[in-house]
N, C-alpha and C positions, 0 to 999 in steps of 0.2 A: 563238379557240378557247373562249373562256369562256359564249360563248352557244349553243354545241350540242358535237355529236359531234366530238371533237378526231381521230382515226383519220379515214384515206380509207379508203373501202373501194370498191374498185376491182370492178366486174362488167361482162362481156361485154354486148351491148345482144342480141344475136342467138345461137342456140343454133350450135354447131361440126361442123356436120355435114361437113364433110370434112374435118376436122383428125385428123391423123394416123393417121387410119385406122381411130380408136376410138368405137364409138357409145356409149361413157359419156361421152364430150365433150358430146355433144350435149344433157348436164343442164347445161349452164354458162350460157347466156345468160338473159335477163329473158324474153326473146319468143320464139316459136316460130317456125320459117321452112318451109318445105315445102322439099324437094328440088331446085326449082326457081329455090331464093331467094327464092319471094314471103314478105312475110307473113302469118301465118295467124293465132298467138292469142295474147296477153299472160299469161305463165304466173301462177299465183299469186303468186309470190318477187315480181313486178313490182308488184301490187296491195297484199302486205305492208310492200314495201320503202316505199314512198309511204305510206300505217297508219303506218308508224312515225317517219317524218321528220316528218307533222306530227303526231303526239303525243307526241313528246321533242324538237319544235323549241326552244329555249334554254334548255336545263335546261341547272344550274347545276353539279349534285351527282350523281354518280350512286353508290350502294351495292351489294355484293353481297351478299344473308342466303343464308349455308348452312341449305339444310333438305334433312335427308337426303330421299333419294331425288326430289328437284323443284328448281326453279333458281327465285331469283324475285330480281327485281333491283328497286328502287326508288329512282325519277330524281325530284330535288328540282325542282321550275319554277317561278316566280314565287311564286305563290296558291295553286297547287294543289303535289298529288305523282302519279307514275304510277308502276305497278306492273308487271313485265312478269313473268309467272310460267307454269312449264313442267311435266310431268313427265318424268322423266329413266326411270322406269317406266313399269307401266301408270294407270290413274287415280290419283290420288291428292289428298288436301283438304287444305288451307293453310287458317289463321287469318290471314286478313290483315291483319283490324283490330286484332292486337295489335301490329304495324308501323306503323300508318298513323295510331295513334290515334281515328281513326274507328269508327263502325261499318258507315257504309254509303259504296255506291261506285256507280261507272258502269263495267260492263264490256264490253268490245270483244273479238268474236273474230278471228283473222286469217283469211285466205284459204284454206278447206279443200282448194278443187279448183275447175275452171269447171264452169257447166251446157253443156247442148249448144249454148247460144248462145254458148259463149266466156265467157261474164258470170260473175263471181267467188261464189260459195258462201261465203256466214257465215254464224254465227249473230247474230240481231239484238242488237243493244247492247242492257243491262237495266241499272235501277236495283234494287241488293240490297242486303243484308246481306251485307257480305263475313268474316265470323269462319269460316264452315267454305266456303271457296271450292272447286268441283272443279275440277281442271286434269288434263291429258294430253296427250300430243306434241303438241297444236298450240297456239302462246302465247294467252295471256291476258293482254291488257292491261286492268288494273285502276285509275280516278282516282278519285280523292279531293280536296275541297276545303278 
């Protein structure tokens, strides 16, 4: 437990399309299946969940910083530190590097949506200034070394 995510977190691999009769089941699984059973396209959740196992693979530490109206969590790892921060609104800017000691980072966005090929939509990783970072409903993963 000390070298990652001590919680299971338990997800469907395939979405529920005849379970019980409710097409709000059918947001539960990682992958999408057609009517038919086949599969068809690996949802985002599937693309993030993998984003984030190996960038908090054996973190040691994890913290939660209250800032009003945004969530941002920061996981202690080896050498480095990562940052995962959200808004709880609509946009809103974090000072990161007054948490991280740092000024500058590497940040990763998660999985916005697929293209028409199925292939996962992000914005490209960047190295920045992280002291006025913007974030909005889709996480932001922020390292630091």
């Amino acid at each position: 437990l000390e070298q990652g995510v001590s919680p299971i977190i338990y997800l469907p691999f395939v979405d529920f399309h005849d379970t019980f009769g409710d097409p709000q089941w059918s947001m539960q699984g990682v992958v999408r299946r057609g009517k038919d059973r086949t599969f068809v396209a690996k949802k985002p959740v599937y693309y993030n969940y993998l984003t984030l196992v190996e960038k908090l693979d054996r973190y040691h530490r994890a913290v939660r910083i209250d800032i009003e109206g945004a969530s941002l969590y920061k996981f202690l790892i080896e050498n480095r530190t990562v940052f995962v921060a959200w808004s709880d609104v609509e946009k809103k800017k974090i000072n990161v590097a007054s948490y991280a000691g740092v000024s500058r980072g590497t940040s990763t966005s998660l999985v916005m949506g697929l293209d028409r090929n199925h292939d996962p939509l992000r914005i490209p990783p960047f190295f920045d200034a992280i002291d006025d970072v913007e974030v909005d409903e889709v996480p932001l993963i922020i390292e630091t070394e």
